[in-house]
N, C-alpha and C positions, 0 to 999 in steps of 0.2 A: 714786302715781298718784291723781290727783282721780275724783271722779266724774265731770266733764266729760269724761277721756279716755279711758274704758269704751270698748272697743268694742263694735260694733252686737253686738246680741244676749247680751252679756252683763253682770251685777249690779255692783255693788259692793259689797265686804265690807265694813263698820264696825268690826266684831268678832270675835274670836275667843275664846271663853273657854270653849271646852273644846277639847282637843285630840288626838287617840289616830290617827295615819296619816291625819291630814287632819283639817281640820275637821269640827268636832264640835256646836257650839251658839255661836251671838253674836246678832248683827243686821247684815244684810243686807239689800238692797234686793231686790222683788221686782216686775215692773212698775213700777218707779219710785217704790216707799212700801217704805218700811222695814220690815221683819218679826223676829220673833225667826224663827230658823231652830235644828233641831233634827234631827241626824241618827236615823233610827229603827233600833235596833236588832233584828234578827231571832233572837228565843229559839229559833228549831229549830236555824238556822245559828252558834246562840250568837259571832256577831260583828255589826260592824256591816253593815247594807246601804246601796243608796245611793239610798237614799230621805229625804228630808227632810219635817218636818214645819213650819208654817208658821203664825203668827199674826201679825197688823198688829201693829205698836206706837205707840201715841200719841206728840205729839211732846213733854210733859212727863216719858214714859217713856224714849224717844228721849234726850234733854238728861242723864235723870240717867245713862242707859246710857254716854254718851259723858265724862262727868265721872269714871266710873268705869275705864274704859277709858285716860284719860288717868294716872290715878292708879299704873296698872298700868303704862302704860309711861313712866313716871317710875321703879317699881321698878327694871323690867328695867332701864333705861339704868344707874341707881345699880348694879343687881348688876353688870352686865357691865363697869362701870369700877369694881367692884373698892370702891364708898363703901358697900354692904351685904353682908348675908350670905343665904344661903340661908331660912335659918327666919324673916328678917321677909316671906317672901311671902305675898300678890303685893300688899303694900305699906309705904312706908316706914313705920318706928314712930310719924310723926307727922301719917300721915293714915289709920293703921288704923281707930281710929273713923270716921271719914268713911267712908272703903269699906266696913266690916260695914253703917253706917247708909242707904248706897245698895243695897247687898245686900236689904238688908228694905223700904225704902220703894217702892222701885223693882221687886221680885219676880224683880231679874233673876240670881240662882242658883237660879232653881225652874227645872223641866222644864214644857213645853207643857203635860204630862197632871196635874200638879198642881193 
């Protein structure tokens, strides 16, 4: 589904890169600008809650987010047809440097609270 066929009232998801019974942490839209989204864990109830925490993200952060997100589901397709293995995730061996270097330029495996 594009984001043109969203319906009324609800986001569009770009990302997902965490994951534990739903989403967990990517980028999303929120009002119509993309955000890192970050579900908030609650330490009394030691699980998660469903509360989300929320920062804008620029759109050169945006572009690397999404080059990394591609990267990943190039993995997946390769793993699930069977051309990788489990332990080159979540990318093939020859654009692991590419993705650890979007990792770090781009800040997108930190948490909000980082």
């Amino acid at each position: 589904m594009t984001p043109e066929g969203v319906k009324p009232g609800y986001e569009y998801v770009h990302t997902v890169t965490d994951y534990y019974d739903g989403p967990r942490k990517g980028i999303a839209n929120y009002q119509g600008r993309s955000h890192l989204y970050e579900c908030v864990f609650d330490e009394i109830k030691d699980n998660y809650s469903e509360l989300f925490s929320l920062a804008p993200v620029d759109s050169e952060t945006f572009q690397l987010a999404m080059e990394d997100w591609t990267i990943w589901q190039r993995w997946e397709l390769a793993y699930h047809s069977g051309k990788t293995e489990l332990d080159t995730h979540p990318a093939l061996p020859h654009e692991s440097a590419r993705h650890a270097e979007l990792r770090i330029t781009g800040h997108l495996g930190q948490s909000l609270g980082d």
